[in-house]
C-alpha positions as MATLAB code, in Angstrom:
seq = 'XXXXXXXXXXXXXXXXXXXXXXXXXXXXXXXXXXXXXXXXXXXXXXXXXXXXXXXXXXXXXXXXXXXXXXXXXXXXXXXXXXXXXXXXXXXXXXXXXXXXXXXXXXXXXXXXXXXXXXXXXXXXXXXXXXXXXXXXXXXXXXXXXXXXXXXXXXXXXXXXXXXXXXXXXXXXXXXXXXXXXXXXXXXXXXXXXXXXXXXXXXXXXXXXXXXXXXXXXXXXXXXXXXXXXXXXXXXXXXXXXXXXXXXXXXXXXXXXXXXXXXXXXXXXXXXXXXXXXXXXXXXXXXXXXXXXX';
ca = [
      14.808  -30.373   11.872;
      17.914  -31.735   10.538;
      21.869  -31.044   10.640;
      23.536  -28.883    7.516;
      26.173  -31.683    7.294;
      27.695  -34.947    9.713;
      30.277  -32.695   11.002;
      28.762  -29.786   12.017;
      26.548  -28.563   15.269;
      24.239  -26.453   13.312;
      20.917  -27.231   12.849;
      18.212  -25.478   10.058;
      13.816  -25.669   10.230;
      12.686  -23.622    7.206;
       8.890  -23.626    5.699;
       7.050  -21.806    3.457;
       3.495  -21.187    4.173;
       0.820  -19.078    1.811;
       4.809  -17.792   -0.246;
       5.521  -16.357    3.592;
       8.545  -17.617    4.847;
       9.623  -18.879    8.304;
      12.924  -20.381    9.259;
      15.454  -20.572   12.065;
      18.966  -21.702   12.153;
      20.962  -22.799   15.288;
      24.537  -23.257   16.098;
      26.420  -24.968   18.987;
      29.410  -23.125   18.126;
      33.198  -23.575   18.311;
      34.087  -23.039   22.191;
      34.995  -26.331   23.642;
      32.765  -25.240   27.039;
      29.800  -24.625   24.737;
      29.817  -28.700   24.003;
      25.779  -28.489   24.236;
      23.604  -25.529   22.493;
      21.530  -24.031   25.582;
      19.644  -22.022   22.384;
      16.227  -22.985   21.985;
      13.612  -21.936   18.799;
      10.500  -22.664   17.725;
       7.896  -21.362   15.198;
       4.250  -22.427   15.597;
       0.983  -21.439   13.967;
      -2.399  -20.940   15.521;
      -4.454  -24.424   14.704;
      -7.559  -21.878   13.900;
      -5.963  -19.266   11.636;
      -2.453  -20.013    9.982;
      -1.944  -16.173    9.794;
      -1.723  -15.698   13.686;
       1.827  -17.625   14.696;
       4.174  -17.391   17.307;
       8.283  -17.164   16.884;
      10.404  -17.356   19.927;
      14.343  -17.820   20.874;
      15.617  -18.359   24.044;
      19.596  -18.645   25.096;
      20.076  -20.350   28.885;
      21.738  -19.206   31.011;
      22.984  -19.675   34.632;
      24.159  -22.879   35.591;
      25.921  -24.893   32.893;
      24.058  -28.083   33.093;
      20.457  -26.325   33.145;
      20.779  -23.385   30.809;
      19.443  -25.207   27.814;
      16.413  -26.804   29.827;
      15.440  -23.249   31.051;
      15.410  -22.181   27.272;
      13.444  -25.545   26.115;
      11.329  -25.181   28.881;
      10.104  -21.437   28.000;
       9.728  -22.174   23.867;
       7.798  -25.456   24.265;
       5.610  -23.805   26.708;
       4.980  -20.974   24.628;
       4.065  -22.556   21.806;
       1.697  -25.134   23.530;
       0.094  -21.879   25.241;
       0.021  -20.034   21.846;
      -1.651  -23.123   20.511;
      -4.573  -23.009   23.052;
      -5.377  -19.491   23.323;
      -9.016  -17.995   21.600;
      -8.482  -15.851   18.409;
     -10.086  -13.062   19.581;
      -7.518  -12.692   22.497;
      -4.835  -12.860   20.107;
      -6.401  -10.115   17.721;
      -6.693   -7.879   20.859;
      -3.687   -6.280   21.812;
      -4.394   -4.879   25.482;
      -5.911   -9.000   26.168;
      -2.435  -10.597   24.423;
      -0.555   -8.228   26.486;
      -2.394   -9.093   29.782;
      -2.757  -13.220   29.240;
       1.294  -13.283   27.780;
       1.768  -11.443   30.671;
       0.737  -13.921   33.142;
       2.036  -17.311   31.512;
       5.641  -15.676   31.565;
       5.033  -15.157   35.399;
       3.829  -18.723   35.206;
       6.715  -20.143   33.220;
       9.158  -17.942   35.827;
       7.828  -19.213   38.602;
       7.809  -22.678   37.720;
      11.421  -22.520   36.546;
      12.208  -21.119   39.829;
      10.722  -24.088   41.536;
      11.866  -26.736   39.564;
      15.813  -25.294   39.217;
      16.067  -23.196   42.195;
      17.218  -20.046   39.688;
      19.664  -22.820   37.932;
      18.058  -22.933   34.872;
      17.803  -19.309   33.699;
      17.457  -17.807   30.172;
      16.491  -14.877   27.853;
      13.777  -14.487   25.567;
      12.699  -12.889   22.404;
       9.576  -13.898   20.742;
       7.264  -12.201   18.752;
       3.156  -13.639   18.367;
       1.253  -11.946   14.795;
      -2.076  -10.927   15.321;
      -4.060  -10.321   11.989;
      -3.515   -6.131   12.338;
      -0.417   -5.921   14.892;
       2.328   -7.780   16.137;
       3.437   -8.224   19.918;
       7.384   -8.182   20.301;
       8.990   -9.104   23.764;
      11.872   -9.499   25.401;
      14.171  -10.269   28.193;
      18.072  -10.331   28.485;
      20.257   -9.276   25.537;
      18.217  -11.417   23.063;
      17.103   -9.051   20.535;
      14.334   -8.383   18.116;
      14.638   -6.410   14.874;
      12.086   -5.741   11.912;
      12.799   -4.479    8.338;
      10.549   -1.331    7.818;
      11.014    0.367    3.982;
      14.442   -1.211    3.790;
      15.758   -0.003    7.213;
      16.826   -3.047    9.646;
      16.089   -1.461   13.422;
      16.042   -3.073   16.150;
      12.787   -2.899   18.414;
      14.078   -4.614   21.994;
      16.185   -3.220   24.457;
      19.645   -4.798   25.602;
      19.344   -5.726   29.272;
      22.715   -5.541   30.355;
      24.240   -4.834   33.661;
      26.370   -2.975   31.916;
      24.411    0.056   31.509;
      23.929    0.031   35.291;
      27.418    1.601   35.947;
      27.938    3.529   32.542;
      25.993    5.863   30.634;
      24.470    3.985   27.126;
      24.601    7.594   25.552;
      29.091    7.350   25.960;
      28.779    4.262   23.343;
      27.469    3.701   19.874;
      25.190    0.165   19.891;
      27.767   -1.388   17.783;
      30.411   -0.888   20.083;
      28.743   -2.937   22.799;
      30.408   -5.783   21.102;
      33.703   -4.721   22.184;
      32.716   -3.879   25.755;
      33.914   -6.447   28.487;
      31.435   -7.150   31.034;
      29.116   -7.421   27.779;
      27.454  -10.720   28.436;
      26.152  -10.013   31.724;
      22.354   -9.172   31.543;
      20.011   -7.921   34.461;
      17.278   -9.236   32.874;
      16.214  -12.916   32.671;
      13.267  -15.634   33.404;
      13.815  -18.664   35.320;
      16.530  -16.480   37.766;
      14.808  -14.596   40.106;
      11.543  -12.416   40.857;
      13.448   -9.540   41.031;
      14.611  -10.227   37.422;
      11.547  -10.960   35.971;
      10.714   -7.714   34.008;
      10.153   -8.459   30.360;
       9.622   -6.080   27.876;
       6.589   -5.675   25.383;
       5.973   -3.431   22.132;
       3.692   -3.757   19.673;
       4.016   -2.566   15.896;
       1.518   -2.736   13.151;
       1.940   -5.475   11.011;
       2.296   -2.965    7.544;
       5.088   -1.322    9.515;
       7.475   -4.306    8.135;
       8.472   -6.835    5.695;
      10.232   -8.744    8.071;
      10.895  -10.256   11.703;
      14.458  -11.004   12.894;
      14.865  -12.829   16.069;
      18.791  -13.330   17.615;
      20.923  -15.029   20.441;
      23.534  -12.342   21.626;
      25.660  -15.404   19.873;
      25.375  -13.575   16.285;
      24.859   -9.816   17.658;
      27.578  -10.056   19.608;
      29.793  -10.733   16.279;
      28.496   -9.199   13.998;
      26.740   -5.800   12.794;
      23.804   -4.336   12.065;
      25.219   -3.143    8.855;
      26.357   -6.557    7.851;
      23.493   -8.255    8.886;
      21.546   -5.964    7.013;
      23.589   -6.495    3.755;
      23.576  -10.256    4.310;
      19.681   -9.756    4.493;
      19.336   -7.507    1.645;
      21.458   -9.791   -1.502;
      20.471  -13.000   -0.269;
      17.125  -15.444   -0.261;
      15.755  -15.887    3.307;
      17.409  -19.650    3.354;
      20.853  -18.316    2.647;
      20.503  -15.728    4.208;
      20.074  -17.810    7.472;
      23.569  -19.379    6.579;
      25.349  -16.500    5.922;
      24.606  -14.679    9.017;
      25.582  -17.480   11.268;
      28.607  -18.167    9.168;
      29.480  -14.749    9.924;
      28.965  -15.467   13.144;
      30.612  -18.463   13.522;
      33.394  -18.778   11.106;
      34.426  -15.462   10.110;
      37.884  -13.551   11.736;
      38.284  -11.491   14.592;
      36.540   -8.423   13.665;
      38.555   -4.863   15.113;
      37.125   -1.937   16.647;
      37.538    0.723   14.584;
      39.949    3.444   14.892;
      37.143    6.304   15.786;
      35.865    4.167   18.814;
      39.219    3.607   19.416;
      39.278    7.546   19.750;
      36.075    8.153   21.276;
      37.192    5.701   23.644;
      40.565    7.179   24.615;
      40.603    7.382   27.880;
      39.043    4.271   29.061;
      40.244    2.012   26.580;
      40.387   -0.906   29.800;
      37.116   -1.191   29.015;
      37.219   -2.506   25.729;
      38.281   -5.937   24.486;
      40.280   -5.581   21.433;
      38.373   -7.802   19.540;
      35.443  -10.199   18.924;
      36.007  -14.059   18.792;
      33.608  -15.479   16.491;
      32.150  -18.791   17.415;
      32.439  -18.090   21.214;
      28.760  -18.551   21.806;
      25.868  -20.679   20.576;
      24.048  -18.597   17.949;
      20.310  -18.904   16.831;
      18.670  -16.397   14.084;
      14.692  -16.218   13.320;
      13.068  -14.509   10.010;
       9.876  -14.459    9.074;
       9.773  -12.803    5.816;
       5.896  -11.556    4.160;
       5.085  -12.921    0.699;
       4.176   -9.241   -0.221;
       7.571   -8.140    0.256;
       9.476   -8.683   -3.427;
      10.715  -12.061   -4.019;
      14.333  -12.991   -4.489;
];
């Protein structure tokens, strides 16, 4: 792990294993409340098969002061789990689904008790089995693959959001514009009632890539653009240019069609995005088969 330069809060862990790569980049960002990064990532492989590997980001939440041990808390028990657990449960999908399962239970319940609901925080992780990959989620962290040059993402946003409005009435992109955004009714480390994760599972030749982010980059910028970023860039730069995007670029506007579509209930909408308002984290684990840049 080590800092880009002296003067900046972001932070880069990149590897390349059998030409596969695996990296994650992490910034503070620019807020003067966000003095700490309550992000947490981490990217582990299986001591018995360096094909099966675990990638997970977490963003705390809840209380200020405990956010970030919420999210530290759920990667670096993850990843000593992941390290620990038989092959042959991780090759079987219905037993990964059933034992991950249960140690996020665990890891909610023990948050609970140490914090008192204090030290919540999302998740996104994704373990690699040797034919399929398990994807999960909780909170408006999100997960996306690359599938024959399509970027789509394979989470859900939990938001409370779509509790009191219709997600049909809204394109995804304009979610970054909606106020009230941030507030997800999903989480570990809150609550019981909260504790409803979501798990899918794709085969592992239906993509060429695994992107893992904090609502700290999706919230700023596109699909589109990350997708572009992805697409004329190496994996490493890649990683920078995204969160630069994220971080540094200008206010982006919503356009004038949502503006439109949006006519009459334009209080709903924030004008625009401030970049750097958030810490922001990005995964990717990108296959040697796919072409090399």
């Amino acid at each position: 792990m080590y800092k880009l330069n002296e003067n900046s809060n972001q932070i880069m862990v990149t590897r390349i294993i059998d030409n596969n790569f695996l990296g994650y980049i992490s910034h503070t960002g620019n807020e003067t409340f966000h003095k700490n990064n309550d992000d947490s990532a981490v990217i582990i492989s299986h001591p018995d098969n360096q094909n099966l590997r675990l990638f997970a980001v977490a963003d705390g939440t809840s209380d200020a002061l405990y956010g970030a041990n919420g999210a530290e808390y759920l990667t670096s028990e993850l990843a000593s789990w992941f390290q620990t657990l038989p092959v042959s449960y991780i090759n079987t999908m219905p037993t990964l689904k059933s034992v991950f399962w249960g140690k996020m239970r665990e890891i909610n319940k023990d948050l609970l008790e140490k914090y008192n609901g204090k030290a919540g925080t999302t998740l996104v992780c994704a373990i690699t089995g040797e034919k399929k990959t398990l994807i999960a989620n909780s909170g408006d962290s999100r997960g996306y693959i690359v599938s024959q040059g399509d970027l789509k993402q394979v989470t859900a946003d939990h938001l409370m959001w779509f509790k009191y409005n219709d997600p049909d009435s809204i394109l995804k992109d304009d979610l970054r514009f909606m106020k009230g955004n941030s507030y997800i009714s999903r989480s570990i480390g809150t609550s019981e009632d909260n504790f409803r994760p979501d798990v899918t599972v794709v085969s592992n030749d239906d993509y060429e890539a695994l992107l893992l982010f904090t609502d700290g980059i999706t919230d700023i910028v596109s699909d589109d653009k990350i997708k572009f970023i992805y697409d004329k860039n190496r994996p490493a730069e890649a990683l920078l240019k995204i969160i630069n995007e994220a971080v540094n670029s200008g206010p982006e506007y919503i356009s004038e069609e949502a503006r439109k579509r949006f006519a009459n209930r334009m209080h709903q909408i924030n004008d625009f995005t401030v970049p750097g308002k958030d810490n922001a984290t990005m995964l990717l684990f990108k296959k040697a088969n796919d072409r090399q840049r």
